[in-house]
LOVEXMI-936681 format. One record per residue (C-alpha): residue number from 1; x, y, z. Coordinates in steps of 0.001 Angstrom, whole numbers, padded with zeros to 6 digits. Example, Ala and Ser with C-alpha at 12.3 -4.5 7.8 and 13.67 -1.06 7.14 Angstrom:
2
+-----+---------+---------+---------+
!   i !       X !       Y !       Z !
+-----+---------+---------+---------+
!   1 !  012300 ! -004500 !  007800 !
!   2 !  013670 ! -001060 !  007140 !
+-----+---------+---------+---------+
END
This chain:
97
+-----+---------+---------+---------+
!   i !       X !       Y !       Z !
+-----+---------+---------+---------+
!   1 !  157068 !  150275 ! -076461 !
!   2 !  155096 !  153433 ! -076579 !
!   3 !  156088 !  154669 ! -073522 !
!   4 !  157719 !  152938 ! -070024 !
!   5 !  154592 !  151162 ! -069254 !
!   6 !  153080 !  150422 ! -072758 !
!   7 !  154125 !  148064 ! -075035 !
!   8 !  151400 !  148243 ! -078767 !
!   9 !  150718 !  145225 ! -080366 !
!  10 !  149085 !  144551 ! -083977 !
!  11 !  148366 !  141332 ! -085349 !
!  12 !  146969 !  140502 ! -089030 !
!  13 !  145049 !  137823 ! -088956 !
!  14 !  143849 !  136743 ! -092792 !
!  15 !  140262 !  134551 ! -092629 !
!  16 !  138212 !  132491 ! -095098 !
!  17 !  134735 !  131101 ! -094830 !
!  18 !  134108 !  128336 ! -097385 !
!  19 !  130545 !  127717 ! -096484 !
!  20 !  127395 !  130204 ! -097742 !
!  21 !  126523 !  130075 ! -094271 !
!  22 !  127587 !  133375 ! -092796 !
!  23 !  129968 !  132204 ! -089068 !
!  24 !  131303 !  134039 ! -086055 !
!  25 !  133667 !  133423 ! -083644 !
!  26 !  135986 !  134632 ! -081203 !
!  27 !  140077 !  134596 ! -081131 !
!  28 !  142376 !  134624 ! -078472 !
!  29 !  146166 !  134213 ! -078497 !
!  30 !  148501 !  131140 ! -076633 !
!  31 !  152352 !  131026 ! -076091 !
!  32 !  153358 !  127336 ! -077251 !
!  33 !  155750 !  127136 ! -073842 !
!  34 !  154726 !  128020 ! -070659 !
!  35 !  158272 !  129280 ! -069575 !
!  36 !  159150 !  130691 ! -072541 !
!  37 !  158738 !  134761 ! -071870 !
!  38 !  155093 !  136016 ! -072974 !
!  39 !  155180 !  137479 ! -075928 !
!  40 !  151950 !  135792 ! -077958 !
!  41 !  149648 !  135839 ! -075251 !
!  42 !  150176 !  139817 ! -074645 !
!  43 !  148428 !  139975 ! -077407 !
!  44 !  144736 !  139108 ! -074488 !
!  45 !  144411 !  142521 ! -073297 !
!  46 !  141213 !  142949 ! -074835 !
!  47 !  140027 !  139515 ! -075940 !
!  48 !  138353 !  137704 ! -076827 !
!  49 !  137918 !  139356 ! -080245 !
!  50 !  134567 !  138721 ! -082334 !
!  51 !  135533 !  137648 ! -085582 !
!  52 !  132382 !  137847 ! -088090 !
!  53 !  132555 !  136471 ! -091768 !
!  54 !  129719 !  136258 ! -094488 !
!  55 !  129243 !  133336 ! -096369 !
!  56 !  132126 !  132750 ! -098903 !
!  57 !  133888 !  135830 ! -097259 !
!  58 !  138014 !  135897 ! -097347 !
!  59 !  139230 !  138830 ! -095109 !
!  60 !  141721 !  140026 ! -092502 !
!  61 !  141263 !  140688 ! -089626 !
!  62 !  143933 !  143522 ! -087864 !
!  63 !  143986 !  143222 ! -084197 !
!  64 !  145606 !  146882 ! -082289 !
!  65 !  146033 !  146733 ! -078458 !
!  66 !  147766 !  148906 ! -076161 !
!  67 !  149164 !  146252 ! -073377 !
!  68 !  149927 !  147614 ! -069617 !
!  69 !  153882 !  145666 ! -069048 !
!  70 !  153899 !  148060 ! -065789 !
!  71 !  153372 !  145056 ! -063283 !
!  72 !  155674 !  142634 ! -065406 !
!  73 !  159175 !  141704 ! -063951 !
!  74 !  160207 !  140276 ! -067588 !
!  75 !  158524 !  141234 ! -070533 !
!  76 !  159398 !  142302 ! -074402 !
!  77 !  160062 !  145536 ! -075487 !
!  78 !  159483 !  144794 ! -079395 !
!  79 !  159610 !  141899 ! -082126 !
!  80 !  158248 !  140190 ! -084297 !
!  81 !  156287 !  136870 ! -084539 !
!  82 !  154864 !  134672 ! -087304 !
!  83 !  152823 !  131231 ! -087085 !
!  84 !  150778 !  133172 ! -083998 !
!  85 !  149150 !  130865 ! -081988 !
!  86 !  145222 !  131499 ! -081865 !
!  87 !  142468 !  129793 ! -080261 !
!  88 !  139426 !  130049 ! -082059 !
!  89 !  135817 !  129417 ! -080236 !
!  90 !  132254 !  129161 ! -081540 !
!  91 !  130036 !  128120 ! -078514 !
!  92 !  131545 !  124706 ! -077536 !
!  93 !  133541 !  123900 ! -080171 !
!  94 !  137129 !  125500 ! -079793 !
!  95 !  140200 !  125019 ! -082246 !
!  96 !  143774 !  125325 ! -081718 !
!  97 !  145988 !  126566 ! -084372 !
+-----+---------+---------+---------+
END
């Protein structure tokens, strides 16, 4: 928590395009449970996020958002998370890891 309101979030995200075809896409973030607490899915603010890779390109992708908890009854006030669940979308085709 920055402050009473705010809660920061930052995500690394590491990417790697195996074609020479250059690809874009956006990400957004899932909680696996829907009555677990939302903790993943905080991480929306500001998506969806354009991801952009050049052919052959590895890279990682850091995700900052300042995230508004004001109007939330229950909600974190820090942690940690690995294995984030992502949604990735290029027109119509969407993946869920």
């Amino acid at each position: 928590m920055t402050n009473e309101t705010t809660l920061h979030g930052e995500c690394e995200l590491p990417f790697e395009n195996y074609s020479k075809d250059d690809a874009q896409f956006t990400i957004e973030f899932f909680d696996e449970y829907e009555d677990d607490v939302k903790m993943i899915s905080l991480m929306n603010t500001d998506s969806p996020y354009e991801v952009r890779l050049r052919g052959k390109e590895r890279k990682r992708v850091k995700i900052d958002t300042d995230i508004d908890v004001s109007q939330m009854e229950n909600h974190i006030e820090s942690g940690d998370s690995w294995n984030m669940n992502i949604i990735i979308k290029s027109g119509e085709r969407i993946r869920k890891l």
